[in-house]
C-alpha positions in Angstrom: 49.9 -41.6 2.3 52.3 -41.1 -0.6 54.9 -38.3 -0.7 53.2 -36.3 -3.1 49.7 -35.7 -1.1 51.3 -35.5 1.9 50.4 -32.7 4.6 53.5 -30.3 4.6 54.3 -27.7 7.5 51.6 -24.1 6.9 48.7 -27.0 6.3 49.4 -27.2 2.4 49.8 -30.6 0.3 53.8 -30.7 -1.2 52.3 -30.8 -4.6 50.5 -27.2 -3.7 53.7 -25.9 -2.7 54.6 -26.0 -6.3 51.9 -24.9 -8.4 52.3 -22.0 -5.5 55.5 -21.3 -6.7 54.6 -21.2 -10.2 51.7 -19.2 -9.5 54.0 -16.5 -7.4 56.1 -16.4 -10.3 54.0 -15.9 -13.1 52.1 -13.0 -10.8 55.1 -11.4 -10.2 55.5 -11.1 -13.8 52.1 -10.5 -14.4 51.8 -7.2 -11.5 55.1 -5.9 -13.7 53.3 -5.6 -16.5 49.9 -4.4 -14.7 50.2 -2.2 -12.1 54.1 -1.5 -11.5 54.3 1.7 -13.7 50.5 2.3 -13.4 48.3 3.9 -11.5 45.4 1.8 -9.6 42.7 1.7 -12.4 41.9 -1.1 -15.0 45.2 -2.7 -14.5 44.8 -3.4 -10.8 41.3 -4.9 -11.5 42.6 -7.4 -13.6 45.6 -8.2 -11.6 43.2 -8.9 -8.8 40.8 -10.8 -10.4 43.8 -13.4 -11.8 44.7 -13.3 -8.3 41.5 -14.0 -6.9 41.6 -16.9 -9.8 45.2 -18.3 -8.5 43.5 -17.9 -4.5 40.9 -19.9 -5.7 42.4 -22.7 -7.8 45.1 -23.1 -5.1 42.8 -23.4 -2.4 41.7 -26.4 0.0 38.4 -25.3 1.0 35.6 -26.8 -0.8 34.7 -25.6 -4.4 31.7 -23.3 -2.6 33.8 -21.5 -0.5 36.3 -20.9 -2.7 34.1 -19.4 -5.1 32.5 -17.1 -2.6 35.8 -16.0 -2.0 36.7 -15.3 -5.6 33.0 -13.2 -5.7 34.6 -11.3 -2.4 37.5 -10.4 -4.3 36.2 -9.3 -6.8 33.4 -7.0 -5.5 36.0 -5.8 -3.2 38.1 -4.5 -6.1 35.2 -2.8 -8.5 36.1 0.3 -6.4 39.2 0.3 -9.1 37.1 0.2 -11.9 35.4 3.3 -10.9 37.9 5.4 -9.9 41.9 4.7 -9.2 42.6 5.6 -5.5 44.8 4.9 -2.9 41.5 3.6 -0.8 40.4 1.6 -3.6 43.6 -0.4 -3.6 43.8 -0.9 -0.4 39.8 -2.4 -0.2 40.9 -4.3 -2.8 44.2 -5.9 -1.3 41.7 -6.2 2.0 39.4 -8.1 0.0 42.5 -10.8 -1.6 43.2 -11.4 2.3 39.8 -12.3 3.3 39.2 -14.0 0.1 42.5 -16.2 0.9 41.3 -17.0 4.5 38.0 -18.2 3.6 39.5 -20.1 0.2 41.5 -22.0 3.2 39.2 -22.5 5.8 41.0 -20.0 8.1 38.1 -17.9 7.9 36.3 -18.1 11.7 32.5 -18.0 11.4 31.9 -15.9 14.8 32.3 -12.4 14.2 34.1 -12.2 17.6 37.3 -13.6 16.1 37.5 -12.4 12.9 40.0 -9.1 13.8 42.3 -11.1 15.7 42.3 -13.8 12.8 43.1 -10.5 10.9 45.8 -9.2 12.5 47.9 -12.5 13.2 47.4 -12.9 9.4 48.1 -10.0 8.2 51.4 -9.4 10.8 52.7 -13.0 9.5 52.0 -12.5 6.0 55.4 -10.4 4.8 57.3 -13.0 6.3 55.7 -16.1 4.7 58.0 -16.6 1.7 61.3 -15.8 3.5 60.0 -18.4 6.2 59.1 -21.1 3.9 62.4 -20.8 1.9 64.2 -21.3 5.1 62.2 -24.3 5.9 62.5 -25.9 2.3 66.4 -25.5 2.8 66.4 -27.0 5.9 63.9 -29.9 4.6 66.1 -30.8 1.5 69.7 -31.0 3.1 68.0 -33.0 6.8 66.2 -35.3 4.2 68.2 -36.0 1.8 65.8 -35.1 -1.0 67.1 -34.2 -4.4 70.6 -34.3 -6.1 73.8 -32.0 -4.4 73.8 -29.7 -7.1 70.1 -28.8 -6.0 71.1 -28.4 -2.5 74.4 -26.4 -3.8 71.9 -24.5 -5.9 70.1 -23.4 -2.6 73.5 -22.4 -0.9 73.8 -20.2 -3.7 70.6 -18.3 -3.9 70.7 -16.1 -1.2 74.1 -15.0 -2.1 73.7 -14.7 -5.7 70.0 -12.3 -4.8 71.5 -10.4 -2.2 74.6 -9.8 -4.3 72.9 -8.3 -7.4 70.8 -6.5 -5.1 73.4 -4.3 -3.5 74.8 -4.2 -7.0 71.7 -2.9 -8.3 72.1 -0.3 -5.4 75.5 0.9 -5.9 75.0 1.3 -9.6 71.8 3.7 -9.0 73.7 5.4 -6.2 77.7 5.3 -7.3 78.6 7.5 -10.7 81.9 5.5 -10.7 80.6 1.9 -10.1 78.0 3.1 -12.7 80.6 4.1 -15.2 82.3 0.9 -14.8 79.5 -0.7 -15.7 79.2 1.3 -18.8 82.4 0.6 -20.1 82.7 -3.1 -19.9 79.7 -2.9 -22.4 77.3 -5.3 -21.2 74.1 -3.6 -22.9 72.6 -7.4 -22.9 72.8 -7.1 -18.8 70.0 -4.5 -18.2 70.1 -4.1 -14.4 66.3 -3.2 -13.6 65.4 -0.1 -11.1 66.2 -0.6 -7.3 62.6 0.7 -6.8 61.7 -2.2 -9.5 63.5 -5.0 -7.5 61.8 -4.5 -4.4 58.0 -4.0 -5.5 58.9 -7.5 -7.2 60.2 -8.5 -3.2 57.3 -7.1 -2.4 54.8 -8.7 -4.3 56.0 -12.0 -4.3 55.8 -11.8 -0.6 52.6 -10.7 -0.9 51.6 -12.8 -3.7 53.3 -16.0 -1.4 51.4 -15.1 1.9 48.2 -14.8 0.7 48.3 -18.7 -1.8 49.5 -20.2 1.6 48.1 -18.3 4.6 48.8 -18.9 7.8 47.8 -17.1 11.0 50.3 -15.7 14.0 50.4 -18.1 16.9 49.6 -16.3 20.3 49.3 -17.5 23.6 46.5 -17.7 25.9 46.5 -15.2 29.2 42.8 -15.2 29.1 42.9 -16.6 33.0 45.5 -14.1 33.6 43.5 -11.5 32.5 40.4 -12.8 34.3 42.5 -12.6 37.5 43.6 -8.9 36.9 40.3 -7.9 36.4 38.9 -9.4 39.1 41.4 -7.2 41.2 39.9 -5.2 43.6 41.1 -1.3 43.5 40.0 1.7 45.6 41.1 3.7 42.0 38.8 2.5 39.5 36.3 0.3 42.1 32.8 0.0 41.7 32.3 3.2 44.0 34.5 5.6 42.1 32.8 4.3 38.7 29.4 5.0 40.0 30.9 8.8 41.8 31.8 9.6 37.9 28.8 8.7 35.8 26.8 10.6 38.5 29.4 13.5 38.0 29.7 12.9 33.8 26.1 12.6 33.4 25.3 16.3 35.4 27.9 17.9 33.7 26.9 16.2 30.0 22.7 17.1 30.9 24.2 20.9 31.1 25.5 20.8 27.7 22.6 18.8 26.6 20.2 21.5 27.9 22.3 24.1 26.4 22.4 22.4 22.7 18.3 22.2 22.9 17.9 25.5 23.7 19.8 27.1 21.5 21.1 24.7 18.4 17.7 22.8 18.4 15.6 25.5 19.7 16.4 28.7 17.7 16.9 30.8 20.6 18.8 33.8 20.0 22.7 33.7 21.4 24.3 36.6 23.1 25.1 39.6 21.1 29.0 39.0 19.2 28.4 35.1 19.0 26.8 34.2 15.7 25.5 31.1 15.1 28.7 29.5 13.1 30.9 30.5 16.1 28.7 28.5 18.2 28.9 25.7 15.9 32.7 26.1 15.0 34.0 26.4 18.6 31.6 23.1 19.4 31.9 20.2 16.9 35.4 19.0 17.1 36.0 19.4 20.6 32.8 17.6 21.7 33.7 14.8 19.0 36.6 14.1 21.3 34.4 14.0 23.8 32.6 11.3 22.6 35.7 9.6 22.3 36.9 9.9 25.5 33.7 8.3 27.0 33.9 5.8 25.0 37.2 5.0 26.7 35.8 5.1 29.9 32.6 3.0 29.6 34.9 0.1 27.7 37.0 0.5 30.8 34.3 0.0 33.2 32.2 -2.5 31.6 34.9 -4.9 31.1 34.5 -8.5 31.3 34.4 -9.3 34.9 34.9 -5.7 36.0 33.6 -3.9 39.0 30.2 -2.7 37.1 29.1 -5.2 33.9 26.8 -6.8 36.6 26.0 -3.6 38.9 22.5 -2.5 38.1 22.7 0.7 38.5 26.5 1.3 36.5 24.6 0.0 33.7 21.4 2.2 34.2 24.1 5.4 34.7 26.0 4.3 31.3 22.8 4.0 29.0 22.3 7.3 30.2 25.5 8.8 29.5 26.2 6.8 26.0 22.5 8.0 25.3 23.9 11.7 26.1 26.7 11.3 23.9 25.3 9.9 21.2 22.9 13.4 21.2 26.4 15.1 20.8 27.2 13.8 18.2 24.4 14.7 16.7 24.7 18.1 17.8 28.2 18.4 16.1 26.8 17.1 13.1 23.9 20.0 13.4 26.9 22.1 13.9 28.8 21.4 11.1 26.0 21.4 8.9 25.4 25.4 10.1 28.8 26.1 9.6 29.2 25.0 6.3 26.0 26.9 5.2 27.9 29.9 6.1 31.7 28.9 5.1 30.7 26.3 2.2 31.5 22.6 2.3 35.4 21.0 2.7 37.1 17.9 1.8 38.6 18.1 5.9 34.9 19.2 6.4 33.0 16.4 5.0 35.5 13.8 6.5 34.6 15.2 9.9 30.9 14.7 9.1 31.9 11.0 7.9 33.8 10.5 11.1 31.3 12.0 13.3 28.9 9.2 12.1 31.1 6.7 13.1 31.6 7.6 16.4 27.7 8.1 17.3 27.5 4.2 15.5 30.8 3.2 17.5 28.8 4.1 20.4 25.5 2.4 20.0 27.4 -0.6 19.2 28.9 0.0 22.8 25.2 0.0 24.2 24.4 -3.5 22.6 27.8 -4.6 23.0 26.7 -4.2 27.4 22.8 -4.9 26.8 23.3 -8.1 24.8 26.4 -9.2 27.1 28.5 -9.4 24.5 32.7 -9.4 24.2 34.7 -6.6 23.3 36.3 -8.9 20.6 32.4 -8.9 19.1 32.5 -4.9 19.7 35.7 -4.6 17.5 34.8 -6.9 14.9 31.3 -4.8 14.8 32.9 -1.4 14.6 35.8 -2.9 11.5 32.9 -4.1 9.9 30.7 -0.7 9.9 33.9 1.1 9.0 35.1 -1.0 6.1 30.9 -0.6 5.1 31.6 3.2 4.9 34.9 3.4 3.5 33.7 0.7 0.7 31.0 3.1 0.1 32.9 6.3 0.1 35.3 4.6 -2.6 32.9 5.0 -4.8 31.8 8.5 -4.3 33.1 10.8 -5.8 33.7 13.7 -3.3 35.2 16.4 -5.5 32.1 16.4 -7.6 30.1 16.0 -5.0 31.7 19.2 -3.5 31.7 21.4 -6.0 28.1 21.0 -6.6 27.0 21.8 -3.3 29.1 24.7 -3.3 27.9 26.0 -6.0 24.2 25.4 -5.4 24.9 26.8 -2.4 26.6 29.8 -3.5 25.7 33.5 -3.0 25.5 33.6 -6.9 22.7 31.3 -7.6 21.3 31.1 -3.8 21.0 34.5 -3.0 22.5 34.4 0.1 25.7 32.5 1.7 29.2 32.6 0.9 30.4 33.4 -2.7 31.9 30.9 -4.3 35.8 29.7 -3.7 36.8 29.5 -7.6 40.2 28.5 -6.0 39.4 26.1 -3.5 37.3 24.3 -6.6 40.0 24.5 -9.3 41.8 22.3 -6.2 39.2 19.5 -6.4 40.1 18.7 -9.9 38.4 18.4 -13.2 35.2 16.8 -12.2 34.4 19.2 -10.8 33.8 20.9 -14.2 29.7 19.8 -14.2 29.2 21.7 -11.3 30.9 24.4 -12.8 29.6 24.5 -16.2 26.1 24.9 -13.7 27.6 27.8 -12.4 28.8 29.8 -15.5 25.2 29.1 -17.1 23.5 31.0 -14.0 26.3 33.4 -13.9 27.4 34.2 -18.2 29.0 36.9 -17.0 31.6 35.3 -14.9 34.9 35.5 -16.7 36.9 34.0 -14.3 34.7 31.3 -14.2 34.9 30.9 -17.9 39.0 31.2 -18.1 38.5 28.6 -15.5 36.7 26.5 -16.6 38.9 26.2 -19.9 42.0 25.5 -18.0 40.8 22.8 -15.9 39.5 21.4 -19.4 43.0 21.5 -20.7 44.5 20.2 -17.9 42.4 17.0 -18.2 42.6 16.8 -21.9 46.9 17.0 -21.2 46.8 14.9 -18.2 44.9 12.3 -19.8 46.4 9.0 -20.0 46.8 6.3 -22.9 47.3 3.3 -20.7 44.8 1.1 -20.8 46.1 -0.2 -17.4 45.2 3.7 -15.7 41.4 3.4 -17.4 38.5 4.2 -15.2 34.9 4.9 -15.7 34.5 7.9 -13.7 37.5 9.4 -16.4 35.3 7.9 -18.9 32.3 9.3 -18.1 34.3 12.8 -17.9 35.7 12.5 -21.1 32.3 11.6 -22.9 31.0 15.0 -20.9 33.8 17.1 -22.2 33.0 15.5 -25.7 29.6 15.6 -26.3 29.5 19.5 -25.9 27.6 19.4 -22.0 27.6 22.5 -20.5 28.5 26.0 -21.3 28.7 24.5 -24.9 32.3 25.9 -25.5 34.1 22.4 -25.7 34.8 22.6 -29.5 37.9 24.3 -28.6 39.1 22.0 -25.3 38.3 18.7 -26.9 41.3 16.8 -29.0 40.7 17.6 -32.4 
């Protein structure tokens, strides 16, 4: 096998190692212009997408692969398109990672491996380019390969990027350096931003780890563990497991019958508790409930535990999971009658979204003992439902969606309720203006609404931006509102003109 095709250390051929330089260049370049002075929008789409491109051209799966990969990418990232957001850069750098997995056969097929493959990927991946460097170093001078000025080259490199570095540093943070600088009139020297010199560091690194993956090597204690577990202890033995789901599941039936009665049942609750008291007092605290059984049944149903093969542990647990799984549905039932009396929340609505999770965090925990399955299998099921729901919330858009059930929900147009918070929805921003244009045509005699509604208008039109790069189509789709006269029909005067 000749030199150039050769396998080099990280599983890539020497001749990938340069196109992979290359390509980490010219992307370093390419996120400057993009995304460095941008917010995630339109600029961070394409920057992923010519990533996705460079994953796939670079990669050694086979052509199939690496196209689904570049399809992953991509659908990961369409969040950005739809709105900028912190969550829909980070699904879409999520997405890059998996993509450059599976583009390099790194990608396990069981779903029981997939987090850990994860994690030792994504702990080695900031470390990738300052590794290989290291290695290349090392590689040339052993070898012999290339001329002495190359290898005197690499001597200097470190030096000479450290060195304007700290200079870069000193200048931003020393008015005297900084004057010195000034003086000896090198305008055609234009030292770039600290800030800008490390989101390059940063991306390259990025950019580096994910054309050349490689996972975290970790060592194998599986029989260690098997021999731990398979301790025997008086503590957390098979008698004091069964004692406390006996115990946990009397004291969770009370709670239970106490819910039905009165949450599910309508009955009437003792004179100075109203019905959102009940259902304030209850939803958090018996969230981290949940949560805290959880604990305990993943602690004894562990793999070669005292009660994964005890017939009756397993009856008691299906029990008590089943039990908590009804509070969570109580909380949500809770929440839901509190907002109807206090109107609905960002914190609120999250807490709804995260009470979901739990009750589906514990079914899996059910299926994870019924079908005998790992607890590796019952974290990759429980990443996979929560990137599912975040991917879906990043396209919702929550203010909106808000402000309109606030307002159709309102004393004003209800009849009943809690008036609406004009403060709390000048807070969700301006798209929320739909749902308040709907409210100032039920209500016309709503001033403040009206003054309102004009200065959120103007606050959009002012904090509108130019770039390209910060385009989205839920702005788009606000701006077309504003400009096509929607609403309360008074946007002659809040549109540019």
């Amino acid at each position: 096998m000749s030199e150039a095709i050769a396998p080099a250390r990280g599983g890539f051929p020497v001749r990938h190692q340069g196109w992979s330089v290359i390509a980490t260049l010219a992307l370093v370049i390419l996120a400057d212009v993009l995304i460095f002075s941008a917010l995630p929008g339109l600029g961070w789409f394409a920057f992923i997408l010519v990533t996705a491109t460079a994953i796939y051209a670079l990669g050694s799966a086979a052509v199939r692969k690496r196209s689904a990969a570049g399809a992953f990418a991509m659908l990961a990232a369409l969040p950005l398109v739809e709105s900028p957001s912190l969550l829909a850069a980070l699904l879409a750098l999520a997405g890059l990672g998996v993509a450059a997995l599976s583009a390099n056969d790194q990608l396990p097929k069981l779903l029981d491996a997939i987090p850990s493959v994860l994690l030792r990927f994504a702990t080695l991946l900031p470390f990738r380019l300052f590794g290989d460097a290291l290695l290349a170093s090392s590689h040339v001078s052993q070898q012999g390969l290339g001329s002495s000025i190359l290898r005197h080259a690499l001597g200097w490199l470190v030096p000479l990027l450290f060195l304007a570095i700290f200079t870069t540093l000193f200048v931003a943070a020393n008015p005297l350096i900084d004057g010195a600088f000034t003086q000896l009139s090198l305008d055609w020297i234009a030292l770039p931003q600290p800030i800008r010199v490390f989101f390059w560091m940063a991306v390259a690194a990025a950019i580096w780890g994910l054309l050349r993956p490689k996972l975290l090597p970790v060592r194998n204690s599986k029989a260690e563990a098997v021999i731990m577990a398979r301790s025997e202890s008086a503590l957390f033995g098979a008698a004091a497991i069964t004692r406390s789901l006996v115990l946990f599941n009397v004291l969770f039936a009370v709670q239970t019958v106490l819910d039905l009665f009165y949450l599910w049942g309508g009955a009437s609750l003792p004179d100075g508790l109203s019905y959102a008291d009940y259902a304030h007092r209850g939803a958090f605290p018996l969230i981290a409930t949940a949560l805290f059984a959880a604990v305990f049944v993943l602690a004894a149903m562990r793999p070669h535990g005292h009660g994964i093969n005890n017939t009756l542990i397993r009856r008691l647990v299906y029990i008590w999971v089943g039990q908590n799984v009804l509070l969570c549905i109580s909380s949500i039932l809770r929440l839901d009658l509190y907002v109807e009396v206090y109107s609905l929340t960002e914190l609120r609505l999250a807490a709804g979204i995260w009470m979901v999770l739990v009750a589906i965090g514990l079914v899996l925990i059910v299926l994870r003992i019924w079908l005998q399955r790992s607890n590796n299998w019952l974290i990759a099921t429980n990443l996979l439902s929560l990137a599912s729901v975040l991917y879906a919330c990043a396209w919702v858009d929550f203010s909106a969606l808000i402000a309109g059930f606030n307002v159709e929900h309102s004393r004003e147009l209800k009849g009943d309720g809690v008036a609406l918070d004009l403060g709390y929805l000048r807070e969700l921003g301006p798209t929320a203006l739909p749902a308040l244009d709907r409210y100032i045509s039920a209500v016309p005699e709503a001033e403040e609404a009206i003054a309102l509604r004009r200065l959120m208008a103007e606050e959009f039109w002012a904090g509108r931006s130019e770039d390209w790069r910060d385009w989205s189509w839920r702005e788009q789709r606000l701006s077309h509102y504003l400009d096509s006269g929607s609403g309360n029909g008074d946007n002659r005067i809040l549109s540019p003109s």
